[in-house]
N, C-alpha and C positions, 0 to 999 in steps of 0.2 A: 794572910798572916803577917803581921809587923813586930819590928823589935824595937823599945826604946832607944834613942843612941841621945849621950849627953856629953858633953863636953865641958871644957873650964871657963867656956866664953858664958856656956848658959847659965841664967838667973833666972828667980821666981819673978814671975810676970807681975803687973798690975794685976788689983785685981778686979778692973772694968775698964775698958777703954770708951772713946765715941763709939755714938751709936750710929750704925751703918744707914745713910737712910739716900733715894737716889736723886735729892737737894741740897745736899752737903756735898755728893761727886761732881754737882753741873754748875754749881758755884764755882769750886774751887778749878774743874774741868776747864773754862776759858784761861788761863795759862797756857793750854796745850796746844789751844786754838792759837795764840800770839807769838808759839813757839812754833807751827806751822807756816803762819804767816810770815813772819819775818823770811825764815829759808828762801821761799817762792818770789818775795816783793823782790829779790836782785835778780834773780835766774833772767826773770821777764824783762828786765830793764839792760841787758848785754849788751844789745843790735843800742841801745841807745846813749852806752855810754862811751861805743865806736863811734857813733855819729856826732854826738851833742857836745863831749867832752875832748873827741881825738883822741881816746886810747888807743895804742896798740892788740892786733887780735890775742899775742904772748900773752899784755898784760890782764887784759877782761878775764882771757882764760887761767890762770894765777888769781887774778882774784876771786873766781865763783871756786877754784880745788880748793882756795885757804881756809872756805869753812868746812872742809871734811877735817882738813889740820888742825881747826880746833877743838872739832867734834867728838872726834873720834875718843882723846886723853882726859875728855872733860866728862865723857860716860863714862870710862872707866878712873876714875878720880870721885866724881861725886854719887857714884849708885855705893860704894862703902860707904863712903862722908855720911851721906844720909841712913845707911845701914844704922851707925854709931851714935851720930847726931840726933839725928831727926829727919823727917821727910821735908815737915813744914819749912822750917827755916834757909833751908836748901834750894828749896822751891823758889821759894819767894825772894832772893838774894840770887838764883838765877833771873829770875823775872826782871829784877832792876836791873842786871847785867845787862838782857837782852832791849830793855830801852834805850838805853847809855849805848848800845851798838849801832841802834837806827843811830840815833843823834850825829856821830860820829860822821854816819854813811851820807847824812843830809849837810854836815859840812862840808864832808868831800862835794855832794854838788854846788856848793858855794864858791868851789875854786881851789879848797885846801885839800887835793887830791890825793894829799900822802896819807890824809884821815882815811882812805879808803879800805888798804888795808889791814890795821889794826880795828877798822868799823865792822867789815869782815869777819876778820879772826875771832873776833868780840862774840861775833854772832852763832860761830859755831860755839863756842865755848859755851854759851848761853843755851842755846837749842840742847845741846848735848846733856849738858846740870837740870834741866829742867824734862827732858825725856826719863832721863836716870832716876831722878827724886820724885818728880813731877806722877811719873804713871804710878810709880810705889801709893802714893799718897791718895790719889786719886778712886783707885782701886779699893784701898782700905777705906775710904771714905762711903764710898758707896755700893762696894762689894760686885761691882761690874768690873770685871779685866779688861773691858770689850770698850769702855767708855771715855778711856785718855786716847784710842786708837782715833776712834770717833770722832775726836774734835782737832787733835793732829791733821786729820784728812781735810778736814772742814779748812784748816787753814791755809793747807797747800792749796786746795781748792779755790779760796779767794784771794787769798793773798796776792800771789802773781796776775792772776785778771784783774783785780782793782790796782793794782803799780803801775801794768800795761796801757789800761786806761786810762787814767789818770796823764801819763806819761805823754798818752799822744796828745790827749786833749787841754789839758790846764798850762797856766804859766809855770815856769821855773820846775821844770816838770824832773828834774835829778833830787828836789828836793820836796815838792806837793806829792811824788808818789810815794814819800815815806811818811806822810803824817798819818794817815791811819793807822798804821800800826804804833803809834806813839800815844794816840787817843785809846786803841783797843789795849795795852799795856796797863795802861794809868788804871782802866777802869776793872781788867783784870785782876789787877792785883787790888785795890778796894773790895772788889768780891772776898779773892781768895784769905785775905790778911782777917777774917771772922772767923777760918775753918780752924779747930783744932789739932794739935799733934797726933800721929797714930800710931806709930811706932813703940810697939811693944815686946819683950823679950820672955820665949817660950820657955818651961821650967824645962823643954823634952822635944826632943823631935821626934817621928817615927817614919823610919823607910820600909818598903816591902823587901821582903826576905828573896833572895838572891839578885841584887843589883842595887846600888847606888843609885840616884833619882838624878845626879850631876853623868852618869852615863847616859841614858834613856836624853838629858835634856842635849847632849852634845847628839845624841844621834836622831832626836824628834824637829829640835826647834834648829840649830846651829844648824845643820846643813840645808836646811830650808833659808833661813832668813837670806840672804846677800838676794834671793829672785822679789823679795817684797821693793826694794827699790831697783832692781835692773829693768822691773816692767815699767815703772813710770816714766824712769828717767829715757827709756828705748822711745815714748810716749811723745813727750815734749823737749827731749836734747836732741835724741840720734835721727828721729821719722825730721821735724823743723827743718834741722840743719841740712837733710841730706834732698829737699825739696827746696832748699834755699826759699823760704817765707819768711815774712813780712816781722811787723811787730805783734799786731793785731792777731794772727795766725796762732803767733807762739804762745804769748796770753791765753789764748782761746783754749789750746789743747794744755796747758797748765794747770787749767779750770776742769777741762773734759776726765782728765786723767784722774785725778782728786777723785773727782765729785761721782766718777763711779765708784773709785772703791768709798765713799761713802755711806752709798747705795746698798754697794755688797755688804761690807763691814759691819752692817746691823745684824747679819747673819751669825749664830753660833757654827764653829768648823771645829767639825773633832776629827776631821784627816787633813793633808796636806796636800793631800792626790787632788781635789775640785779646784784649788788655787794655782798648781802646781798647771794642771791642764790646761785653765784657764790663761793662765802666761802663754803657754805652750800655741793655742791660736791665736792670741793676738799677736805675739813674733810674728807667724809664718803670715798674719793679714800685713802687719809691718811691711816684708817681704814684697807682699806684691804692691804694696801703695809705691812701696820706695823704687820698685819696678819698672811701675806703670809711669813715677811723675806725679800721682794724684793727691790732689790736699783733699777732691770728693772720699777719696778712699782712707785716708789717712786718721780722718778723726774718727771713725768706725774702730780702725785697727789701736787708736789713744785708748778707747772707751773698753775694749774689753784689756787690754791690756792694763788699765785703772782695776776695771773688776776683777781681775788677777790678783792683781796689788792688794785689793780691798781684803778678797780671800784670807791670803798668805798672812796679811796682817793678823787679821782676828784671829787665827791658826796659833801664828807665833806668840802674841800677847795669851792668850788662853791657857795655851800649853804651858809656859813659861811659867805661869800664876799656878798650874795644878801640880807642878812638879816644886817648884822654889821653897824651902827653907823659909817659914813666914818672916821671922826676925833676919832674914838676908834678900830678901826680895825686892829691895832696890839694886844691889849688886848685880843679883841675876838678869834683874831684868836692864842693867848699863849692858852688861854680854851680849842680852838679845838685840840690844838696836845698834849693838857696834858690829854684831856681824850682819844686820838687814846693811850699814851702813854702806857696808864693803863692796853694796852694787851698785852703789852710785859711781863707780867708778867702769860701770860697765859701758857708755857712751865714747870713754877714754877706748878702751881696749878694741871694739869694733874700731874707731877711726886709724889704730894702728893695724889692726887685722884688714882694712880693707884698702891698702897699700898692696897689697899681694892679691885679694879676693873684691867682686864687688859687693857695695853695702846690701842688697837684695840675699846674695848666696849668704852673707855673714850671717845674716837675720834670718835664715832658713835654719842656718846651722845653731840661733841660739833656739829659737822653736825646737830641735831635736835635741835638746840639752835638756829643754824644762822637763820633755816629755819625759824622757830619760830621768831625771832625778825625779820623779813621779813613780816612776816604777821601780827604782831603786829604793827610795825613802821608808823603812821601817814604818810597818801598822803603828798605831796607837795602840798599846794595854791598858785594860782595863783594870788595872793594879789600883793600890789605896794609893792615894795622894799625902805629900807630907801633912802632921798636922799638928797643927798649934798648941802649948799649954793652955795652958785657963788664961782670960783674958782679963 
């Protein structure tokens, strides 16, 4: 049973929007992929801007936090923006942004090192307007939730492997491992600038009858999300660093990570519990890779810890999309990737936890966390999902 609920903001809808088809999502969908990429092409290039440039460990480390700094304000800034606006426009003026960031980041390896971080900062800012607008649009486009996750993965997945490579092997390599991503931009956005607007305003919402659908989403997706990036980043920051590997190594598991939750991410997940579990052993393989010393063991424990990742993702994007208020589903969905965002910081917390514990027992003890919030985490009902006026 549902009840209408309407408010002062609601208007009568168009009355036809685009039509959903899933060639208009995979067009417009390589944005997500450039907004992946970008993230990864610095991560992999750290160990080389210690070595090639003479940064300090301080400052590398400051400049890879600075795109949470700008991530973070720029989902929640552009998933209303485009609530109000439009999806499109938002999108694609992130997408310029996130060019104009490599650029920057390619001067900086020219010598002008102070471009780095406002090249940086750029970039979260960009990743963030573009996650935020980006999935909204993407989603309405061709009515997959599951298909801006997709191509996100796709570009963490290469992004950093082709920087890393690039890096060792080419000249002027602080600056040739950013031209791909300035090539994949330009042509991104050529695709995406033919899609239409989708952003439509319902004459009515309806919620099911005892509960608010902004409760269910704080207690379905919100406490799940911060494990969709703790698993990666435990993957290619915390397992790298604490094996002390190479360049080629870290590249490689920045690829491994990804590119399983790629794998998974095709999957539809209507609990949280197979993602949540899934974290849950690739921590405690973490555990003993970090244990044992082994990079044999290590990219085993990357790979399901990816397919963790992968999981968790299609979970939160899904969930997100069946619970959201259609006319605010960029908003909601800036929430959802600002709280996955908040485990990127989980690399930071382990290297402070394990001043007092070693890295091995930490990553035991994050393995009996995931379990734990796995069996903690509230089922999914089977309730009606919000739904849209006439389109």
């Amino acid at each position: 049973m549902t009840r209408p609920v309407t408010s002062a903001s609601t208007a009568p809808a168009p009355a036809s929007g685009p039509t959903r088809t899933p060639a208009r999502g995979g067009r417009a969908a390589w944005i997500m992929l450039a907004s992946g990429w970008s993230a990864n092409q610095f991560s992999a290039l750290l160990g080389a801007y210690r070595g090639n440039l003479g940064l300090t460990e301080s400052t590398v480390t400051g400049l890879f936090a600075v795109y949470v700094v700008g991530l973070i304000p720029a989902l929640l800034v552009a998933g209303p923006m485009a609530d109000r606006r439009g999806r499109r426009s938002v999108a694609l003026a992130a997408l310029a942004l996130n060019v104009l960031s490599t650029l920057l980041l390619m001067a900086g390896g020219l010598g002008a090192t102070w471009l780095l971080l406002p090249g940086r900062f750029l970039t979260g800012v960009s990743a963030g307007a573009l996650l935020a607008a980006g999935s909204a649009w993407i989603k309405e486009l061709s009515g997959s939730p599951r298909r801006s996750g997709l191509f996100v993965s796709a570009g963490f997945a290469t992004g950093g492997l082709g920087a890393a490579l690039i890096a060792e092997w080419a000249p002027w390599p602080m600056v040739t491992a950013y031209v791909p991503h300035v090539v994949l931009g330009v042509v991104a956005g050529l695709m995406a600038v033919r899609e239409p607007e989708t952003r439509t305003v319902p004459a009515a919402v309806t919620v099911p009858v005892g509960g608010h659908p902004s409760r269910a989403f704080r207690r379905e997706v919100l406490t799940v999300a911060p494990w969709i990036f703790a698993a990666p980043t435990i993957g290619f920051v915390t397992l790298p660093g604490s094996l002390h590997a190479g360049l080629i190594f870290t590249g490689v598991a920045t690829a491994v990570v990804p590119g399983a939750g790629l794998l998974t991410a095709r999957r539809a997940v209507a609990s949280p519990v197979p993602g949540l579990l899934t974290v849950a052993v690739g921590a405690a393989m973490a555990a003993g890779a970090a244990g044992a010393g082994s990079a044999v063991l290590a990219l085993p424990a990357a790979a399901v810890l990816g397919a963790g990742y992968g999981l968790t993702l299609t979970y939160g994007l899904t969930r997100t999309v069946a619970l959201a208020p259609p006319h605010q589903l960029a908003g909601w969905t800036a929430r959802f990737w600002t709280a996955a965002y908040v485990g990127m910081f989980t690399p930071y917390v382990i290297t402070l936890t394990s001043r007092v514990a070693p890295v091995p027992a930490v990553l035991a003890g994050v393995a009996a966390l995931a379990a734990l919030t796995a069996w903690r985490t509230p089922r999914v009902s089977a309730g009606p999902r919000p739904t849209p006026g006439p389109r």
